[in-house]
C-alpha positions in Angstrom: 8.4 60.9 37.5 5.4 60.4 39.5 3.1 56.8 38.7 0.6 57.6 36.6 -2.8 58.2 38.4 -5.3 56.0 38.6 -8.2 56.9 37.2 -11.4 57.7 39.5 -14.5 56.0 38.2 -16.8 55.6 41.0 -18.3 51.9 41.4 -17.7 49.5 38.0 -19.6 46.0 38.0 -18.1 43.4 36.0 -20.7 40.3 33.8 -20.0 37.1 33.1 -21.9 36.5 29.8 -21.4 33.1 29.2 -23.0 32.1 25.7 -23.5 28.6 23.6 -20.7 29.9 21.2 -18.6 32.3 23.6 -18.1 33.7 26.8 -17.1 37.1 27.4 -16.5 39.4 30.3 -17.3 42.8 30.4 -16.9 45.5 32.9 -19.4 48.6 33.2 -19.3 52.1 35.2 -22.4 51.6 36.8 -23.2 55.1 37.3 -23.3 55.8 33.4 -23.7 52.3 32.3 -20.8 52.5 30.0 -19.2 49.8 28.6 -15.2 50.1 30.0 -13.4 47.2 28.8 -14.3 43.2 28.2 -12.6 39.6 27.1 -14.6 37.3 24.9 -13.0 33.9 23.9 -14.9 31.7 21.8 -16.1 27.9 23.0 -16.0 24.6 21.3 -19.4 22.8 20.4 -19.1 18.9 20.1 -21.0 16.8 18.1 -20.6 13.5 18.9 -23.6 12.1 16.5 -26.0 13.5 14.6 -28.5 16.1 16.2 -26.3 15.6 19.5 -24.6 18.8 20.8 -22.4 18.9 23.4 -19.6 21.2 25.4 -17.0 20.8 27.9 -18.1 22.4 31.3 -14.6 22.6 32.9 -13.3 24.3 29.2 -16.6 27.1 29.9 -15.4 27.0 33.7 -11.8 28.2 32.5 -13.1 30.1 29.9 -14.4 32.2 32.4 -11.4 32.4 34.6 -9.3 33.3 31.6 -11.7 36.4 30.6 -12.0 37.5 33.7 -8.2 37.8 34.2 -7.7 39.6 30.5 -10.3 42.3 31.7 -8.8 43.1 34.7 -5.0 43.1 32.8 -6.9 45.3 30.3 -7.8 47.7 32.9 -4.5 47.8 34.9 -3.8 48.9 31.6 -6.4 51.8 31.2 -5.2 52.8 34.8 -8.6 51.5 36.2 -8.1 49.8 39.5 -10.0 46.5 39.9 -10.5 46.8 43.6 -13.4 49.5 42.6 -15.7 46.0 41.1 -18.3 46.0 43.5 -19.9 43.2 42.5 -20.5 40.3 39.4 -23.4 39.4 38.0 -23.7 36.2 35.8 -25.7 35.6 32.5 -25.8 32.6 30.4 -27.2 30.2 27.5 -30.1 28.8 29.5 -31.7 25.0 29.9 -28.3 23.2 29.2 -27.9 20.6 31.6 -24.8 19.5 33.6 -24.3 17.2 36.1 -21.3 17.1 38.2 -20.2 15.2 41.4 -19.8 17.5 44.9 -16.9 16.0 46.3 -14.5 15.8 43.6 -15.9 18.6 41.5 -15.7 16.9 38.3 -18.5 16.7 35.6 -19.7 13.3 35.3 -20.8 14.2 31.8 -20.4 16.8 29.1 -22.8 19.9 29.2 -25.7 18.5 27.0 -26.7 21.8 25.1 -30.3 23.5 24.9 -30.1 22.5 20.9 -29.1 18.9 21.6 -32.2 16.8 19.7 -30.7 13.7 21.4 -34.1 13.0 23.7 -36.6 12.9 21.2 -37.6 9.5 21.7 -37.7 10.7 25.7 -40.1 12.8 24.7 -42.6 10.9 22.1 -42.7 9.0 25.6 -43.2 10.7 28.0 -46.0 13.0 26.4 -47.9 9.7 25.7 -48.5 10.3 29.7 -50.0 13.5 29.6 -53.7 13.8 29.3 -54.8 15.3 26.6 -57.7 17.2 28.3 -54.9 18.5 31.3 -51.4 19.1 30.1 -50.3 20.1 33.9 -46.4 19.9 32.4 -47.8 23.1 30.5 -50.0 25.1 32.6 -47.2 24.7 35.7 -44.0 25.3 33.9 -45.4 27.4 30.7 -43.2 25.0 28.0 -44.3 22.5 25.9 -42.8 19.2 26.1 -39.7 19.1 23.8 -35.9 18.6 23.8 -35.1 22.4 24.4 -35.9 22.0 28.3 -33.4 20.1 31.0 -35.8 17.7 32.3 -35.5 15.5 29.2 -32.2 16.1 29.2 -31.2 15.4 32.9 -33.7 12.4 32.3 -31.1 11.1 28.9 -28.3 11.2 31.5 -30.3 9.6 34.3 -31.0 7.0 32.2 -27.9 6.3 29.7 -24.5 7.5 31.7 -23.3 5.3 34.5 -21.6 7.6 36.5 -24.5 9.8 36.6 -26.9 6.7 38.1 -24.0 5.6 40.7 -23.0 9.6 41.7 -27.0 10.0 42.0 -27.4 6.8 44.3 -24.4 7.5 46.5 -26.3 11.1 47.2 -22.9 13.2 45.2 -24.6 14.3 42.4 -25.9 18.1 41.3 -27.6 19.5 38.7 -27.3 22.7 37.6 -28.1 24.5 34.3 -25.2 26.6 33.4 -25.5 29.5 36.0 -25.9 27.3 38.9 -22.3 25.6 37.6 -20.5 28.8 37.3 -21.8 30.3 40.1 -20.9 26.8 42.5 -17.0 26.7 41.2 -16.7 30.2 41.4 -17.8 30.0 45.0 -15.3 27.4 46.4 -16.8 24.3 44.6 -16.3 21.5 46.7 -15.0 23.9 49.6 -18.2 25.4 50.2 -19.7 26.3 46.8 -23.2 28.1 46.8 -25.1 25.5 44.8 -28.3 28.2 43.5 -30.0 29.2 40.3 -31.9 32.1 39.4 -35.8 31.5 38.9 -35.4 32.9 35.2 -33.1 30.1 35.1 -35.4 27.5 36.9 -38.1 28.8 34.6 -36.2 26.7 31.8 -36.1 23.6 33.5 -39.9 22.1 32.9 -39.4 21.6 36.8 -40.7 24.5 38.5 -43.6 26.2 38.9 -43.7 29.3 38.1 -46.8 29.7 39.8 -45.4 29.0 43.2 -41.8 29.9 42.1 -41.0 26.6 43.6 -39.6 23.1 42.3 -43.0 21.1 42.0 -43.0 17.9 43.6 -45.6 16.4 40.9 -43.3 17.2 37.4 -40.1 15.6 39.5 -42.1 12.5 39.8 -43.5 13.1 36.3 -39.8 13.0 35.1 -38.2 10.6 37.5 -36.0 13.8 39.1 -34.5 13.2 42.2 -35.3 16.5 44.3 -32.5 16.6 46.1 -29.8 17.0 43.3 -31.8 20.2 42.2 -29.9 23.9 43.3 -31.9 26.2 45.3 -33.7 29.0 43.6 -33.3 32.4 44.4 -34.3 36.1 43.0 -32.2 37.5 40.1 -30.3 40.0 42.0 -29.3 39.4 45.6 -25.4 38.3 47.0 -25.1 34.4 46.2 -21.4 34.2 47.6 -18.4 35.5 47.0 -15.2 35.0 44.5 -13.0 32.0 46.2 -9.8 32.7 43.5 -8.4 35.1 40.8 -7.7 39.0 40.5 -11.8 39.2 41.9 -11.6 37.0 44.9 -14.0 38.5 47.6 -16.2 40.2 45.3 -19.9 39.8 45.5 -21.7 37.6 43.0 -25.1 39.3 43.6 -26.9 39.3 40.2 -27.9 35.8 38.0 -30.5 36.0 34.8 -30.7 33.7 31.7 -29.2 35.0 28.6 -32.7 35.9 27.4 -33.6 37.6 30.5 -30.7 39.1 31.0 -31.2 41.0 27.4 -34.8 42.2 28.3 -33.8 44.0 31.8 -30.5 45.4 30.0 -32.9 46.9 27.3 -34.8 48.4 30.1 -38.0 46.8 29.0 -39.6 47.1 32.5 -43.3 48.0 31.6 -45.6 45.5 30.5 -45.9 45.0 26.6 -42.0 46.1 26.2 -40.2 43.6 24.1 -36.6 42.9 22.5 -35.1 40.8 20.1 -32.0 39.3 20.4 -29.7 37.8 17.8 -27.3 35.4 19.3 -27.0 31.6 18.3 -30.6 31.7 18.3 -33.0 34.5 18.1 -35.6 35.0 21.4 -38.1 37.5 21.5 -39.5 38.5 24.6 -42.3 40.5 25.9 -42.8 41.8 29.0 -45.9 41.0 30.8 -45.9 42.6 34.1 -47.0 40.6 36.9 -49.4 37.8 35.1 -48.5 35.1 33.5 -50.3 35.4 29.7 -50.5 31.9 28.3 -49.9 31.9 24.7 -52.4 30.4 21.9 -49.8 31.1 19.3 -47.2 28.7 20.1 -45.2 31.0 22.3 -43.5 30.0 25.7 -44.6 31.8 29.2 -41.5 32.4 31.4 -40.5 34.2 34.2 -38.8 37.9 33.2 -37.3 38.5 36.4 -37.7 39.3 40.3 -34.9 41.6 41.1 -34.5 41.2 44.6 -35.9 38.9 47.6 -38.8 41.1 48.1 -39.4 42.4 44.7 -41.7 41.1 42.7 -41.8 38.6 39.9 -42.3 39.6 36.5 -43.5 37.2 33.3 -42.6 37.3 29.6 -44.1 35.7 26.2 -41.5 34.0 24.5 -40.5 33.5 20.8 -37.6 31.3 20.6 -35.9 30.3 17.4 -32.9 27.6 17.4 -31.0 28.8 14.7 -29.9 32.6 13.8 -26.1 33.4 14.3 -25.5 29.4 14.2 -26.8 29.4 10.4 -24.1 31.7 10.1 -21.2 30.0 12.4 -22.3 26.9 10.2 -21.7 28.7 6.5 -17.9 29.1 8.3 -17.1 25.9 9.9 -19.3 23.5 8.0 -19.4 25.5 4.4 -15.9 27.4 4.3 -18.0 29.4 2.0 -17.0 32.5 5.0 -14.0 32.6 6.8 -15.2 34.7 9.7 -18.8 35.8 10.5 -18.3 39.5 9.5 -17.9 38.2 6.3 -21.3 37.3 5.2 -22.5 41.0 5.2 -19.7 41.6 2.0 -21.4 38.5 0.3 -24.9 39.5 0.6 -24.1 43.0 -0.4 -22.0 41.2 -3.7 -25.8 40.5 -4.6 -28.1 42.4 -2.8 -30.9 39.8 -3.0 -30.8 35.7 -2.2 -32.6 35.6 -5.8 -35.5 33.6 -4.8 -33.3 30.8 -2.8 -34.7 30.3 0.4 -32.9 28.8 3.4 -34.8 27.4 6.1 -32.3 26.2 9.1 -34.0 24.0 10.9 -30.9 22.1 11.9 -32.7 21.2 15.0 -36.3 21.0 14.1 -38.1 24.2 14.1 -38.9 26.2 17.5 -41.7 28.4 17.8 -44.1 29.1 16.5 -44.5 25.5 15.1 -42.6 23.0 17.5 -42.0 20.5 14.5 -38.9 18.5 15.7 -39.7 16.5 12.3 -38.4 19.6 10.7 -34.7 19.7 8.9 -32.5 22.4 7.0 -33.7 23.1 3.6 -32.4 25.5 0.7 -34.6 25.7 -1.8 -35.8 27.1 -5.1 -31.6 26.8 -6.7 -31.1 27.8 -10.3 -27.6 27.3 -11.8 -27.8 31.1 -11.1 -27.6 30.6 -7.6 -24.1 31.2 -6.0 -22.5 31.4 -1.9 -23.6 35.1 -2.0 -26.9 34.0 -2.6 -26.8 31.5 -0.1 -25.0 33.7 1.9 -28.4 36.2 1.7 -30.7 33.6 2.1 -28.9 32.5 5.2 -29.6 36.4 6.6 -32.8 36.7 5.5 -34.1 33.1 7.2 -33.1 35.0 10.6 -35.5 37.8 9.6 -38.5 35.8 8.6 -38.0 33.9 11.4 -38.3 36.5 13.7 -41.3 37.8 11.8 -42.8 34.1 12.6 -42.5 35.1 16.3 -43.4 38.4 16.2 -47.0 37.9 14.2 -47.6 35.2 16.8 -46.4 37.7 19.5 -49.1 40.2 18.3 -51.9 38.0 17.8 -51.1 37.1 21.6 -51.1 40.5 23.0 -53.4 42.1 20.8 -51.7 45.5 20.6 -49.1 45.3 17.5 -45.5 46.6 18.4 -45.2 49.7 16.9 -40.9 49.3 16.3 -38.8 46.1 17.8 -36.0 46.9 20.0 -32.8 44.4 19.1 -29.5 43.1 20.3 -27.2 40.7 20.2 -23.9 39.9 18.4 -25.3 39.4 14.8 -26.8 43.8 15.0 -23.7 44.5 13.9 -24.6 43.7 10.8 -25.7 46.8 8.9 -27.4 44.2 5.7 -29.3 42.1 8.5 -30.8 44.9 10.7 -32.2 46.5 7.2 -33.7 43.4 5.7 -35.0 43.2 9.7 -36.9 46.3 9.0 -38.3 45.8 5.2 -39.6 42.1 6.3 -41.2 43.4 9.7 -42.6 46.7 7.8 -41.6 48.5 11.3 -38.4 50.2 12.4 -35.6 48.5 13.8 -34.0 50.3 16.7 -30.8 49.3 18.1 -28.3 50.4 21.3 -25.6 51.9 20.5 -24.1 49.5 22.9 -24.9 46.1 21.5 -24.2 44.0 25.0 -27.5 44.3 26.8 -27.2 40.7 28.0 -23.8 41.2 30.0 -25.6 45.4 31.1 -28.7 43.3 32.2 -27.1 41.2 34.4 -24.3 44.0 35.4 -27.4 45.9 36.7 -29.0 42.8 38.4 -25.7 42.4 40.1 -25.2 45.8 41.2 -28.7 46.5 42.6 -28.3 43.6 44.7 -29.4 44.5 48.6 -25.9 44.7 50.2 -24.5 46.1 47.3 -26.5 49.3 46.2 -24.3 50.5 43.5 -26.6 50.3 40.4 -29.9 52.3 40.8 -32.8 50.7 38.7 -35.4 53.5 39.4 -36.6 54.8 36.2 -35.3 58.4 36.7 -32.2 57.3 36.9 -31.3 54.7 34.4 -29.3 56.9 31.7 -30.4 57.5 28.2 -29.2 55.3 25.4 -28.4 56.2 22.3 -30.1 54.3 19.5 -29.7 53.8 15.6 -32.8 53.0 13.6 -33.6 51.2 10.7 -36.3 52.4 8.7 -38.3 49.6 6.0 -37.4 50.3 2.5 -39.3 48.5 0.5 -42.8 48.3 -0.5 -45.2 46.1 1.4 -46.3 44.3 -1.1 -43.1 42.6 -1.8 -42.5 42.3 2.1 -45.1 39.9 1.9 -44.9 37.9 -1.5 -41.4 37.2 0.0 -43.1 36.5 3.5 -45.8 33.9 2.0 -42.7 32.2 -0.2 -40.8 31.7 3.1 -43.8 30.2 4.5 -43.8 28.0 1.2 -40.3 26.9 2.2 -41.0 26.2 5.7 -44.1 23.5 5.1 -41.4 21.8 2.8 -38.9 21.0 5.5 -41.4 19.8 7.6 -41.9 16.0 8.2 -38.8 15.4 7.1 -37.4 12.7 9.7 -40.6 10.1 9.8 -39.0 8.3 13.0 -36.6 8.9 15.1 -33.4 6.4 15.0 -32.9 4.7 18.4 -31.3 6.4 21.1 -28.7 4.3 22.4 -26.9 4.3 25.6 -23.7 5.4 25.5 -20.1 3.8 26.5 
């Protein structure tokens, strides 16, 4: 009998979508953008202290390693034949900070995550040394000061971890956010690695200017950075280097966006004032806004979108980011055990079908936008000894909605023009409970892809439009239809917005919780 045939696909481009709770890897036929086969494995969080957050960045290295080799075992078994992956693009959790040393390869530290609260003191600091009549930290990187961003961060390790100070002095330290990690091992690591980042990627640093699109000399100073530690910054989509090892050495990796990014290009929100949603560990709204940067008065964040290509140019974004969404959820499992997986919470809520006035505000790590209160903490409020874990369990969903509704009325205001439906993505629109409640506190449709992984298709197309690579077209007339499912409101607005103003009820109650801020200490 003759081998069975392979199959004929045309080009296929494969993502690394490296998240804070997972990484997957996902391979797509990039003429019809379909999804063909992936690996997701799920990564540890450490928390050393309280309000510190931490990973492993050789366990995320081999994480990636490991879901690249099931995909391509996966699709040996499809009868696909790997050798037609033209190309990789990378995606991942933006602003955490790792530092690692060039020779030997090693991290000198453990990833310090974007939700780590650990620098807070760093900050009440350093913002005594802005002026309060020119914040140039704002108007040149488009963040407010806080312990989201890895200046602070790289600062904390600058200034508490030993090997960091000595690796830094003897001129073998890098930093890199995630991206510029991956992307360095991937490409030899210390046998040549390409040590790069992405500007979307930069953008989340507090240390470029996204004026210039260049590292600025003054916030480097500001924050005591050493320049020459920091990767260079190219477009999103271009060839970085190629794979060094595995089942995809010598393949391009030509395409690198931040998670949030990443989502917006893969939802094909290319015209200015087209927005997404995305529900991951946290929930980031952005909007698109063409070529100028639109600084918010709203409490939003102005970032750079994209610049797919060397030549092409850039593109800015609002920002609503929110810390916790799917974590409320991954905490109800690991801290609760009132779940035993995440799918789970959907049968609980629709047990009740309401939270029964219990509110649940997660602000495990302060609240984000639109209020940038890191004296905020978790609260669950208005209990009755009616009140059970489905009710909890509903609150928990509905905090994800109202906080997205936060964003999005501050979004609005911003703009001016109301979004007439929210397009959303993301691991937790799976859940049929969460996109309706979505919809009824909104009072707009939902509308969701079919295919739910527009981060890992975002930076699949980045990668595979790359110059030198050519396989992906981007032109508008040829990016294929998707196929959507809406969610219509179904409640009346009046109670859309008693509940709203409650919610807003529970939020001024967990704020001002921690008065001040226990002493950082070094650490051994």
């Amino acid at each position: 009998m003759a081998a069975a045939k392979k199959a004929v696909l045309g080009p296929l481009v494969g993502a690394v979508d490296q998240g804070t709770s997972s990484t997957r890897f996902l391979v797509f036929n990039s003429k019809t953008a379909e999804l063909l086969s992936h690996h997701q494995v799920e990564i540890k969080q450490e928390f050393p202290r309280e309000g510190w957050v931490e990973q492993d960045p050789k366990e995320i290295l081999q994480s990636v390693y490991e879901c690249i080799e099931k995909t391509c075992e996966k699709l040996g078994q499809l009868n696909i034949d790997i050798s037609n992956i033209k190309a990789i693009g990378v995606s991942n959790q933006r602003e955490t900070t790792v530092v690692w040393d060039k020779l030997t390869g090693e991290p000198l530290y453990n990833a310090v995550v974007w939700l780590d609260l650990r620098t807070q003191s760093t900050v009440e600091k350093l913002s005594k040394r802005i002026p309060g009549n020119n914040n140039f930290v704002k108007s040149k990187t488009g963040l407010p000061l806080s312990t989201y961003f890895s200046a602070v961060k790289l600062r904390w390790l600058l200034d508490n971890v030993k090997k960091v100070q000595e690796a830094v002095e003897e001129n073998r330290a890098l930093f890199g956010t995630i991206d510029s990690w991956l992307i360095w091992s991937l490409t030899g690591g210390i046998n040549g690695g390409v040590h790069c980042t992405d500007v979307t990627n930069a953008s989340r640093t507090m240390l470029f200017n996204i004026h210039s699109l260049e590292w600025d000399k003054e916030l480097c100073e500001f924050f005591g950075i050493p320049m020459e530690i920091l990767p260079n910054v190219r477009s999103s989509s271009e060839i970085y280097g190629l794979m060094k090892a595995g089942a995809l050495e010598g393949v391009p990796i030509s395409g690198c966006l931040g998670d949030q990014s990443a989502a917006l290009v893969g939802q094909m929100c290319f015209q200015d004032g087209q927005a997404k949603n995305t529900y991951g560990t946290g929930c980031f709204l952005l909007c698109n806004t063409g070529h100028k940067c639109v600084f918010s008065e709203h409490g939003l964040l102005t970032t750079v979108a994209y610049k797919l290509g060397r030549d092409k140019p850039v593109y800015y974004a609002l920002e609503g980011s929110v810390a916790i969404a799917g974590a409320v959820i991954r905490w109800l499992r690991d801290n609760l055990g009132i779940i035993k997986s995440s799918e789970e919470i959907e049968k609980l809520a629709k047990e009740v079908g309401t939270s029964y006035g219990c509110y649940f505000v997660p602000a495990f790590s302060g609240l984000y936008a639109p209020y940038w209160e890191p004296s905020a903490r978790g609260i669950i409020c208005g209990l009755t000894q009616f009140t059970n874990k489905c009710h909890i369990a509903f609150a928990a969903l509905e905090a994800v909605c109202f906080q997205t509704r936060e964003i999005l009325d501050a979004m609005n205001r911003d703009c001016g023009i109301p979004l007439s439906h929210l397009q959303v993505d993301g691991g937790m629109t799976s859940n049929k409970i969460l996109m309706q409640l979505q919809a009824d506190i909104l009072y707009i449709p939902v509308v969701k892809p079919s295919m739910p992984e527009t981060t890992a298709l975002g930076a699949a197309m980045a990668a595979g439009a790359a110059e030198g690579v050519g396989v992906w077209s981007l032109e508008p007339e040829d990016l294929s239809a998707v196929t959507m499912e809406r969610f219509e409101p179904q409640i009346n607005a009046e109670e859309s917005e008693i509940r709203y103003s409650t919610w807003k009820k529970a939020v001024m109650k967990s704020i001002g919780w921690v008065t001040t801020q226990s002493p950082e200490s070094g650490i051994p």
